[in-house]
TIMARTOR-119355 format. One record per residue: residue number from 0; y, z, x of N, C-alpha, C, O in turn. Coordinates in nm, 4 decimals, always signed. Layout:
BEGIN
NUM, Y, Z, X, Y, Z, X, Y, Z, X, Y, Z, X
...
This chain:
BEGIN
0, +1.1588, -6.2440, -0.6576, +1.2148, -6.3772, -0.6528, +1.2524, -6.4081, -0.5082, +1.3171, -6.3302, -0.4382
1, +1.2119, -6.5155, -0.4722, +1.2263, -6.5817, -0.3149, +1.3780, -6.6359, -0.2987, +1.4079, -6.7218, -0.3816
2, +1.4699, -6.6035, -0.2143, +1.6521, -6.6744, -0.2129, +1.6021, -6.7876, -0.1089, +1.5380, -6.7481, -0.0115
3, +1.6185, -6.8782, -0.1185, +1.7141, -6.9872, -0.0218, +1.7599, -6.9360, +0.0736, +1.8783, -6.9540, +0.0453
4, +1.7626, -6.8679, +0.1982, +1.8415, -6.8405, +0.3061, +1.8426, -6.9359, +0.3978, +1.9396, -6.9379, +0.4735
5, +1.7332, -7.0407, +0.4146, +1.7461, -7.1223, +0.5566, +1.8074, -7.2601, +0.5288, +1.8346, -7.3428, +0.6159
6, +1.8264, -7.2753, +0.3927, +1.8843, -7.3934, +0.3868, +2.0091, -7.3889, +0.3757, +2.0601, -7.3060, +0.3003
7, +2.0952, -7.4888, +0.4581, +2.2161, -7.5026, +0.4425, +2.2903, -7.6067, +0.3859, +2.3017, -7.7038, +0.4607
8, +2.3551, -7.6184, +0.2549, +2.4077, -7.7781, +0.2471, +2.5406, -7.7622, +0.2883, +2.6211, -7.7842, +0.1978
9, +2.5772, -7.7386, +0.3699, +2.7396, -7.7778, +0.3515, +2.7996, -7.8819, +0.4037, +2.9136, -7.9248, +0.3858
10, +2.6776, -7.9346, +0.4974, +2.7237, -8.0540, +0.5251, +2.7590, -8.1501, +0.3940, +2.8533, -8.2261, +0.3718
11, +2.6253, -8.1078, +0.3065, +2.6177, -8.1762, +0.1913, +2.7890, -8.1716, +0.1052, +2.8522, -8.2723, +0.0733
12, +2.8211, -8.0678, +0.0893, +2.9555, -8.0147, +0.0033, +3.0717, -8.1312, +0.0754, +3.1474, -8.2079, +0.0158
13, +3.0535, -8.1118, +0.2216, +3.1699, -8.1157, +0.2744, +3.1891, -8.3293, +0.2336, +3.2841, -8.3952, +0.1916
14, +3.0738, -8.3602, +0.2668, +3.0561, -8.5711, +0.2325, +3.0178, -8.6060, +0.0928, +3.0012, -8.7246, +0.0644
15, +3.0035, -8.5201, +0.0102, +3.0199, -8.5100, -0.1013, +3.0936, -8.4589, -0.2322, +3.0383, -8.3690, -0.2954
16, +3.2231, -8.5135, -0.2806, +3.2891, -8.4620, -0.3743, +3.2498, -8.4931, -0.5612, +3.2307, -8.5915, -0.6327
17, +3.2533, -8.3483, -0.5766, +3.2281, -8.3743, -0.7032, +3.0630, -8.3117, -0.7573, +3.0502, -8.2554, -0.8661
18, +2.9525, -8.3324, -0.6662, +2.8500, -8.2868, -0.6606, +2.7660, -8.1417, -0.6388, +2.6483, -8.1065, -0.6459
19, +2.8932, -8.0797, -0.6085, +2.8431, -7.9527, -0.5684, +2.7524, -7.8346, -0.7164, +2.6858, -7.7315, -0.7066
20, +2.7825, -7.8922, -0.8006, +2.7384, -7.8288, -0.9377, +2.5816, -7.8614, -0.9336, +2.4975, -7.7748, -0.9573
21, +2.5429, -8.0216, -0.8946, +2.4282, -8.0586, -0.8455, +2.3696, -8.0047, -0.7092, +2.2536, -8.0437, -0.7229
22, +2.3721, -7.9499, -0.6038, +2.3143, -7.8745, -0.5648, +2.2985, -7.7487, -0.6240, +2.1869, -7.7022, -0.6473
23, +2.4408, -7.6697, -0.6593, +2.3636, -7.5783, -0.7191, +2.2443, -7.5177, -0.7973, +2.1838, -7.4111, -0.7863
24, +2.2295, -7.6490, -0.8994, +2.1132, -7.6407, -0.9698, +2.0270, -7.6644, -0.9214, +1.9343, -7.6129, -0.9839
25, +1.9938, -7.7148, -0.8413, +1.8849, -7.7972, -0.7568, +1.8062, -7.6280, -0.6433, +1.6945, -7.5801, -0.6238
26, +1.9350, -7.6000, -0.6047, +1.9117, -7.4857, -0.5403, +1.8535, -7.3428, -0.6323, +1.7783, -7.2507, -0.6005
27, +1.9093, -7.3672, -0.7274, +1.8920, -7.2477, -0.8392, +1.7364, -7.3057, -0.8878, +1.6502, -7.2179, -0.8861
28, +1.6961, -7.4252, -0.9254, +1.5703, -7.4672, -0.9948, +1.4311, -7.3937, -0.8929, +1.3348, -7.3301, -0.9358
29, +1.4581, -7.4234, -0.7742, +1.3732, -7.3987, -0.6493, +1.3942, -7.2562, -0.6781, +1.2865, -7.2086, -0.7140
30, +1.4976, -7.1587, -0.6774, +1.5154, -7.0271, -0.6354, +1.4004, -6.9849, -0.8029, +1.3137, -6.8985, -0.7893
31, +1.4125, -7.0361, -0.9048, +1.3735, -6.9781, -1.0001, +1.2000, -7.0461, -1.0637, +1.1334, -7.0193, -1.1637
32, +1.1779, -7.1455, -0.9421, +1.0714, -7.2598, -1.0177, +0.9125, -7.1399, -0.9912, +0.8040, -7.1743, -1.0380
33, +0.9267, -7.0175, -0.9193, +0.8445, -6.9678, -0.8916, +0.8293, -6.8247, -0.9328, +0.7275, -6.7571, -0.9186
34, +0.9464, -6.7855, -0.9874, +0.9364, -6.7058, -1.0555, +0.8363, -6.6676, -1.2155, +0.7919, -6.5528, -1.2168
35, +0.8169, -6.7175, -1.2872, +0.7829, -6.8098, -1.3747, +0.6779, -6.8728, -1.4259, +0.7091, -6.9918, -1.4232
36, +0.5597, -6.8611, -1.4760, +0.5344, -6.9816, -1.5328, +0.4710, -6.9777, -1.6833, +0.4225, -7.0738, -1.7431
37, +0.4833, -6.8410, -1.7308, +0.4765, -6.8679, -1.8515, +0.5973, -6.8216, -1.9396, +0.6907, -6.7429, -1.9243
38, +0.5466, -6.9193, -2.0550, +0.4368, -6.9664, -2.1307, +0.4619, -7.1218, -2.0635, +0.5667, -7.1828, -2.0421
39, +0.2841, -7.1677, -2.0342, +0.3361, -7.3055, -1.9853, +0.3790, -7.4075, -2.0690, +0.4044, -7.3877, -2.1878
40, +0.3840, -7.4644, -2.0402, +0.4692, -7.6191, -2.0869, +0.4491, -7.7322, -2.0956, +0.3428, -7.7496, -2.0360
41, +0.4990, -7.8650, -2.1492, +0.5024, -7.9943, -2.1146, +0.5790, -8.0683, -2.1143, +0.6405, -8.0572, -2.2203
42, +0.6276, -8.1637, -2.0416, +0.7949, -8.2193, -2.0561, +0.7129, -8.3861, -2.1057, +0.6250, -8.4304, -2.0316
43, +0.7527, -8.4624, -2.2304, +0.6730, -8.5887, -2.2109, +0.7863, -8.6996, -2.2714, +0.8344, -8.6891, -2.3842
44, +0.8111, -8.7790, -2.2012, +0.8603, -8.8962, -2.2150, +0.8090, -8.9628, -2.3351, +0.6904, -8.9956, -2.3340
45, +0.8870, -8.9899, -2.4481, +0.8189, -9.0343, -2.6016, +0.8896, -9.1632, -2.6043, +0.8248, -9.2408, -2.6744
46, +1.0089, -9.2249, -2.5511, +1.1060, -9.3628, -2.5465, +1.1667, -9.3669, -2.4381, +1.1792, -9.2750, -2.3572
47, +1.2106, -9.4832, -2.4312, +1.3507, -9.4984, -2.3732, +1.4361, -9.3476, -2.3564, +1.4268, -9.2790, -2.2545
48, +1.5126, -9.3134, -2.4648, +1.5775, -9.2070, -2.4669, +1.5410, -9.0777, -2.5490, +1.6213, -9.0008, -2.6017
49, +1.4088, -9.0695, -2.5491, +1.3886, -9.0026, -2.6193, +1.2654, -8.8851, -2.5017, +1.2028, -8.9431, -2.4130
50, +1.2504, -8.7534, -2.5162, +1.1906, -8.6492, -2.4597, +1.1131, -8.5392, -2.5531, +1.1774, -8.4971, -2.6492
51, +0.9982, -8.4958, -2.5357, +0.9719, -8.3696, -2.6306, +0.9385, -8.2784, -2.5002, +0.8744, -8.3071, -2.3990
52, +1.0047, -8.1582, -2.5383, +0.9287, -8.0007, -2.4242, +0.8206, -7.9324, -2.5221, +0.8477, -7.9114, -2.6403
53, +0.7037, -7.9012, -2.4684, +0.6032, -7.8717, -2.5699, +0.5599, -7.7551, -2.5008, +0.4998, -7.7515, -2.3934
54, +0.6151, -7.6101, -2.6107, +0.5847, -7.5090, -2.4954, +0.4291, -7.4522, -2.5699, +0.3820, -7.5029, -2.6717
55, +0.3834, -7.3691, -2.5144, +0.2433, -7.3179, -2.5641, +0.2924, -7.1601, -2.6121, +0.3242, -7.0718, -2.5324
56, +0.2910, -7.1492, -2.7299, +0.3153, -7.0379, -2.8129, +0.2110, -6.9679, -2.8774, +0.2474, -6.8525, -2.9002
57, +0.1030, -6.9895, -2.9137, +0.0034, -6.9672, -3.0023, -0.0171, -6.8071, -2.9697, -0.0402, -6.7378, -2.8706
58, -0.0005, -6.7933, -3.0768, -0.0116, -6.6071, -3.1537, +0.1230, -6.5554, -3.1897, +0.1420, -6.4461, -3.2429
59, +0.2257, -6.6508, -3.1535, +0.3587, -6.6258, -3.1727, +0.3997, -6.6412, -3.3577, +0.3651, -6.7504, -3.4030
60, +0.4303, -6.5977, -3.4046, +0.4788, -6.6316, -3.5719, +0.6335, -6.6511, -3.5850, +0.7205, -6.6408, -3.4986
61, +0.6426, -6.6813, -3.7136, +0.7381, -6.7548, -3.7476, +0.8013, -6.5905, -3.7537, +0.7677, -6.4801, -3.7967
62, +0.9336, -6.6658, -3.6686, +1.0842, -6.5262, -3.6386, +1.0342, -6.5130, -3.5499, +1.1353, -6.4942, -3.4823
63, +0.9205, -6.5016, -3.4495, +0.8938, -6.4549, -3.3092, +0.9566, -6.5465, -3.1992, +0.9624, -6.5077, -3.0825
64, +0.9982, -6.6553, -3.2342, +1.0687, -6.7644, -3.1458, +1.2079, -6.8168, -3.1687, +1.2614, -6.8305, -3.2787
65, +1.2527, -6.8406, -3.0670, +1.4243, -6.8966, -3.0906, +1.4138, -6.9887, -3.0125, +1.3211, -6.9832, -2.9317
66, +1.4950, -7.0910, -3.0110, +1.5498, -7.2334, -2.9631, +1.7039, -7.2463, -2.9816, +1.7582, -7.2538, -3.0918
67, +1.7789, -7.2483, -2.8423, +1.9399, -7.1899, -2.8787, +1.9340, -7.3052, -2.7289, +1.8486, -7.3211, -2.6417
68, +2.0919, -7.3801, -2.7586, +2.1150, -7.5026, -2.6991, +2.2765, -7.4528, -2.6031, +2.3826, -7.4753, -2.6613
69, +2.2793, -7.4157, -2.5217, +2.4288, -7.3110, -2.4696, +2.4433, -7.3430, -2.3353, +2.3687, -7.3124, -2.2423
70, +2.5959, -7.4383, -2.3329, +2.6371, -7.4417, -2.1707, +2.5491, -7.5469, -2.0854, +2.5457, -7.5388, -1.9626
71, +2.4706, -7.6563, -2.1640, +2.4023, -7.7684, -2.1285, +2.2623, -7.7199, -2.0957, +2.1986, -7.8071, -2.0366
72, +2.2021, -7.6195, -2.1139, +2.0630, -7.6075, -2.1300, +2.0167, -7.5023, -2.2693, +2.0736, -7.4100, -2.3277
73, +1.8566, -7.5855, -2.2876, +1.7952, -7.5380, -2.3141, +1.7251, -7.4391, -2.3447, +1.6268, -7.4312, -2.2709
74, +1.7330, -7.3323, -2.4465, +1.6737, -7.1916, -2.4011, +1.6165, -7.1747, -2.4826, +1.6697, -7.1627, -2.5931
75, +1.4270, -7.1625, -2.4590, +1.3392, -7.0937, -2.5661, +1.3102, -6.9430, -2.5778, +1.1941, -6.9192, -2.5444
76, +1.3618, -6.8617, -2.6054, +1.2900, -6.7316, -2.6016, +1.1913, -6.7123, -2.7215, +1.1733, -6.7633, -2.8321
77, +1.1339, -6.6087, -2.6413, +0.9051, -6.5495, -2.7948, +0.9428, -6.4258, -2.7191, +0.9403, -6.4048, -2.5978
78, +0.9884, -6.3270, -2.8469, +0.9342, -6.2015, -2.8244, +0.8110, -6.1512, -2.9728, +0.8544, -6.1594, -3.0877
79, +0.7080, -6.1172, -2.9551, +0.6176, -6.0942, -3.0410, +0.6612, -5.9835, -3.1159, +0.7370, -5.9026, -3.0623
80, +0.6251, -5.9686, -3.2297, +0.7192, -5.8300, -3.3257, +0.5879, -5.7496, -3.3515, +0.5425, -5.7568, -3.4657
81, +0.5133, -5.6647, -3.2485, +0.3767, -5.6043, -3.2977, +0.3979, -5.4790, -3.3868, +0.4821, -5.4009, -3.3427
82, +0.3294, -5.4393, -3.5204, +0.3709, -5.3472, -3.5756, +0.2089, -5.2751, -3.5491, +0.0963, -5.3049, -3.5890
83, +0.2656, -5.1629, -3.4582, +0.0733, -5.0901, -3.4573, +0.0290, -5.0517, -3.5863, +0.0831, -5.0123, -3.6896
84, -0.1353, -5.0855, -3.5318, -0.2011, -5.0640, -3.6316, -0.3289, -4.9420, -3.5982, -0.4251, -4.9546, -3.5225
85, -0.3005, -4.8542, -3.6613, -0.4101, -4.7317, -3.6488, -0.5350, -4.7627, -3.6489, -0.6130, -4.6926, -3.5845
86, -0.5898, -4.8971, -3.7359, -0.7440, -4.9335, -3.7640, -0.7746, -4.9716, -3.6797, -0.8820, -4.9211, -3.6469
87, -0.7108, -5.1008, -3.5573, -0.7279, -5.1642, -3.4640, -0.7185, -5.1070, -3.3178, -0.6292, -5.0812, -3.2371
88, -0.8537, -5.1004, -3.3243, -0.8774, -5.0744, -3.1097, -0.8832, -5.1569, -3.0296, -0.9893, -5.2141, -3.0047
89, -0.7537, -5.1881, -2.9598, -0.8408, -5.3257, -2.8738, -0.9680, -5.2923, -2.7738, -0.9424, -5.1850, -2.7191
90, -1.0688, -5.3328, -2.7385, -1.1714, -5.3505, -2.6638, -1.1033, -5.4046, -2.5176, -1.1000, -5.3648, -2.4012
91, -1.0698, -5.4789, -2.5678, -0.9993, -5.6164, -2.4313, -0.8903, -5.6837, -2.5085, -0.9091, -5.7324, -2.6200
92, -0.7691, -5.6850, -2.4418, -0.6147, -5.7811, -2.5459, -0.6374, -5.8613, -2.4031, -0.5978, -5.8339, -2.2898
93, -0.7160, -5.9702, -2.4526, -0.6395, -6.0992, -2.3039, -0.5206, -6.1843, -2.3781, -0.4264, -6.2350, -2.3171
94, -0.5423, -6.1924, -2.5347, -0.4078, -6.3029, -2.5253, -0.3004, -6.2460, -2.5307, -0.2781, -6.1502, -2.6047
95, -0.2040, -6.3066, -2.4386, -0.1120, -6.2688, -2.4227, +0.0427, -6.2612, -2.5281, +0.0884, -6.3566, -2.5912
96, +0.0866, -6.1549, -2.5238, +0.2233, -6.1727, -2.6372, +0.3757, -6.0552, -2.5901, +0.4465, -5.9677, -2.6399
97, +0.3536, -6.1420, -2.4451, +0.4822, -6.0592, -2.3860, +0.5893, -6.1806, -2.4186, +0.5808, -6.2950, -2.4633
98, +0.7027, -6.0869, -2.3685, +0.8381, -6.1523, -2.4172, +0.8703, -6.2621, -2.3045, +0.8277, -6.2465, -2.1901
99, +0.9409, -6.3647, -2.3379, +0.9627, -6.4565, -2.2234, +1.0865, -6.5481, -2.2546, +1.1037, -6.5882, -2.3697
100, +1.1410, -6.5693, -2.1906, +1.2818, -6.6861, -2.2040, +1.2711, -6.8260, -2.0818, +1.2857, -6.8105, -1.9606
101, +1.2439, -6.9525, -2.1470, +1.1731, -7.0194, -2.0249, +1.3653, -7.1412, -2.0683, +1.3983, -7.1689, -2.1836
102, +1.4317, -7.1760, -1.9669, +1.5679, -7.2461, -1.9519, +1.4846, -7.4187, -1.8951, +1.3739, -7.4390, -1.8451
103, +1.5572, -7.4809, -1.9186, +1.5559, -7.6325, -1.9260, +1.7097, -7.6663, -1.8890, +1.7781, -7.6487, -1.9899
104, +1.7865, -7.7083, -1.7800, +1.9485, -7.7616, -1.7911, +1.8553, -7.8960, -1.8294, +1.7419, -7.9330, -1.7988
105, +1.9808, -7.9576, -1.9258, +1.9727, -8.1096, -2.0059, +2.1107, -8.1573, -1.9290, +2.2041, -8.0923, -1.8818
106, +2.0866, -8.2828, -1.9357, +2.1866, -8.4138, -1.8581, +2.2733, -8.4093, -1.9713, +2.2418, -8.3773, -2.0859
107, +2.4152, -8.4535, -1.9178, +2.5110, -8.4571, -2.0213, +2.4744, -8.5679, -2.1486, +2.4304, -8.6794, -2.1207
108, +2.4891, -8.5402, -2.2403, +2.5040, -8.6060, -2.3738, +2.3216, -8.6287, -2.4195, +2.2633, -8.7168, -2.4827
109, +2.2787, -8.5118, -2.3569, +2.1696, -8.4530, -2.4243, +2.1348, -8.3825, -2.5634, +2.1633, -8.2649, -2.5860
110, +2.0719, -8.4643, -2.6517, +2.1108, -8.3839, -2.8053, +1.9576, -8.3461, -2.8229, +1.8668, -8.4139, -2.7748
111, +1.9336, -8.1975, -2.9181, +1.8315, -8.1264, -2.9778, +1.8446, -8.2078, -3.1059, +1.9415, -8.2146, -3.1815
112, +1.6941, -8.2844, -3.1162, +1.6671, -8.2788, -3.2771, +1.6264, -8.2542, -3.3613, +1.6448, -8.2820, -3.4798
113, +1.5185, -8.1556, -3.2695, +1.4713, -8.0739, -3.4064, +1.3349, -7.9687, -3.2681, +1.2970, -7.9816, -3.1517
114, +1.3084, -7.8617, -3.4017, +1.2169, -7.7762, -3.2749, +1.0633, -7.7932, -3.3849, +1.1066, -7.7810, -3.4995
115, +0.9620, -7.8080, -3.3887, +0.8056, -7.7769, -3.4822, +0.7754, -7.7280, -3.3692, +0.7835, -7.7543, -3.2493
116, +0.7166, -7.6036, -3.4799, +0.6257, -7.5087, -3.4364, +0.4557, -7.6149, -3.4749, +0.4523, -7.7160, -3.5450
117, +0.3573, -7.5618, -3.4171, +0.2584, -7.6042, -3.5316, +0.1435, -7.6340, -3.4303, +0.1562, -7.6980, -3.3259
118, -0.0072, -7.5587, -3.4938, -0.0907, -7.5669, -3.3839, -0.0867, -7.5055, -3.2422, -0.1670, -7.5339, -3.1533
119, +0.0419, -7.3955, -3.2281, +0.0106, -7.3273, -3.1401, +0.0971, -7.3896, -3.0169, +0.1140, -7.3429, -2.9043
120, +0.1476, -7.5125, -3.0757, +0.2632, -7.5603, -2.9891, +0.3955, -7.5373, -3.0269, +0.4049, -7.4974, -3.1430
121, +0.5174, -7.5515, -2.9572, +0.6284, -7.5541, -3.0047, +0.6863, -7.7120, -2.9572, +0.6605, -7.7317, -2.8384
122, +0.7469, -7.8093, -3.0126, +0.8053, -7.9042, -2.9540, +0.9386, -7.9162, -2.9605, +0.9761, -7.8955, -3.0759
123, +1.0063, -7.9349, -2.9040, +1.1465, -7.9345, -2.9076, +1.1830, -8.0885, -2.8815, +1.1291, -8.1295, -2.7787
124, +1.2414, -8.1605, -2.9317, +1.2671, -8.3234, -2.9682, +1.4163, -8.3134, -2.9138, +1.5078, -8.2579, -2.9747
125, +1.4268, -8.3755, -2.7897, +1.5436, -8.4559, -2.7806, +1.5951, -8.5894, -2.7199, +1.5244, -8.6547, -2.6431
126, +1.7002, -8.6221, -2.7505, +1.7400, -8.7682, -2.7156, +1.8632, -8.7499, -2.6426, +1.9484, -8.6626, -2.6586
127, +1.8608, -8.8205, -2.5815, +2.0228, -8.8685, -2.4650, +2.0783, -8.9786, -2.5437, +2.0310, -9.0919, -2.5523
128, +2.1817, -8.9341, -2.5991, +2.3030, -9.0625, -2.6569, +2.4040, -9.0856, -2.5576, +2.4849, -8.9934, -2.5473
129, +2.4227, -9.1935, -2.4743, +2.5550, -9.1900, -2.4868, +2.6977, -9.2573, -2.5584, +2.7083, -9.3441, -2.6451
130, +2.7613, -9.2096, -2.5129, +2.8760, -9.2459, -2.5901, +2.8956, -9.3938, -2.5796, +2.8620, -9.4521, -2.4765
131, +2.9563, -9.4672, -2.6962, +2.9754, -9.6111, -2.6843, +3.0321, -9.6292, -2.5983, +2.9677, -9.6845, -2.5091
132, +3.2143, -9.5910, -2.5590, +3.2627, -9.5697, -2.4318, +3.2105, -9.6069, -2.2870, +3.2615, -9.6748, -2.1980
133, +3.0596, -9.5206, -2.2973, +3.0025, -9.5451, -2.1764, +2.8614, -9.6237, -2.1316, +2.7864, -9.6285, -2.0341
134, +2.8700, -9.6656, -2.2277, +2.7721, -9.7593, -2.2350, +2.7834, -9.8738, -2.1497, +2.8818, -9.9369, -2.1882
135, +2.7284, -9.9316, -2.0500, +2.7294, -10.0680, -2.0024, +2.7780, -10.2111, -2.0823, +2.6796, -10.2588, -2.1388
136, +2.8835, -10.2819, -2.1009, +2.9064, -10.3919, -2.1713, +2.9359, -10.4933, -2.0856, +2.9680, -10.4656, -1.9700
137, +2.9295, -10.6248, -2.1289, +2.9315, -10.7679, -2.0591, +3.1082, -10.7615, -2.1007, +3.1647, -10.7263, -2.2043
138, +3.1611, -10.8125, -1.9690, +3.3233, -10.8994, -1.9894, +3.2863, -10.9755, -2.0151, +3.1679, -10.9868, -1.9833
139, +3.3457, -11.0854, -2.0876, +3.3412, -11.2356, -2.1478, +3.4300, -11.2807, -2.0148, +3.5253, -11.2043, -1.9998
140, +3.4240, -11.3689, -1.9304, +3.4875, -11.4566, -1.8448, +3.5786, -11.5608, -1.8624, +3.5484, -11.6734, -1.8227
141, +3.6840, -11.5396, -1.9155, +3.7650, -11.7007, -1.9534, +3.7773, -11.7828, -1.8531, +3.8480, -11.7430, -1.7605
142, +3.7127, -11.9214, -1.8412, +3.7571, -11.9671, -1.7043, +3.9326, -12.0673, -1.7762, +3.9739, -12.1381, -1.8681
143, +3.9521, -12.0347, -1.7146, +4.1321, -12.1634, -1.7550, +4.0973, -12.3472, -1.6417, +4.0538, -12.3436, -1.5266
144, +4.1236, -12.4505, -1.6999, +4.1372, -12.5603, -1.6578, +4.2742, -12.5611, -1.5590, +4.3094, -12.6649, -1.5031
């Protein structure tokens, strides 16, 4: 894994309050975006507020995958459950069925709605609600005579 050593934000820290959680991640995404890349993926915009992550699982079975939502991200782990088999020689194993945990951080008031398996994909469905609270609303203006 490659560290960040030449970059410095502190200028950034120091004219910015409140943000420093956002570099971190930003710094951490880069430190980890290369580590990585399977099983690949797809991130696709389905609405307004709506997202699916579509990871590529195929040979994975049902109990070989988890989808666990902890501390504002995302976490898929596939570990394959192989039980050897004495009859079977592989010749050549290209597909792959190593273990992997691939993280997603989600924006606050990010909700999971559901995970399908199916066809060798996994999709994970979510939507950004926010709170009524914070929602944008119109003041009504009274003008007085």
């Amino acid at each position: 894994m490659t560290k960040i050593t030449t970059l410095d934000l502190t200028p950034f820290y120091r004219a910015s309050i409140g943000v420093d959680r956002l570099f971190d991640r930003i710094v951490n995404q880069i430190d980890t975006a290369a580590s990585t890349n399977y099983p690949p993926y797809n991130v696709v915009k389905t609405g307004d507020n709506t997202i699916e992550i579509q990871v590529a699982v195929a040979g994975f079975a049902q109990g070989d995958l988890e989808v666990n939502f902890q501390d504002g991200q995302l976490i898929v782990t596939g570990e394959k459950k192989i039980l050897p088999n004495p009859d079977h020689v592989y010749q050549h194993q290209g597909i792959s069925a190593r273990k992997f945990v691939r993280t997603w951080p989600l924006v606050e008031y990010m909700e999971v709605l559901d995970a399908i398996a199916k066809d060798g994909i996994l999709t994970v469905r979510l939507e950004h609600r926010l709170p009524e609270a914070m929602k944008p609303k119109a003041i009504a203006i009274t003008y007085q005579s």
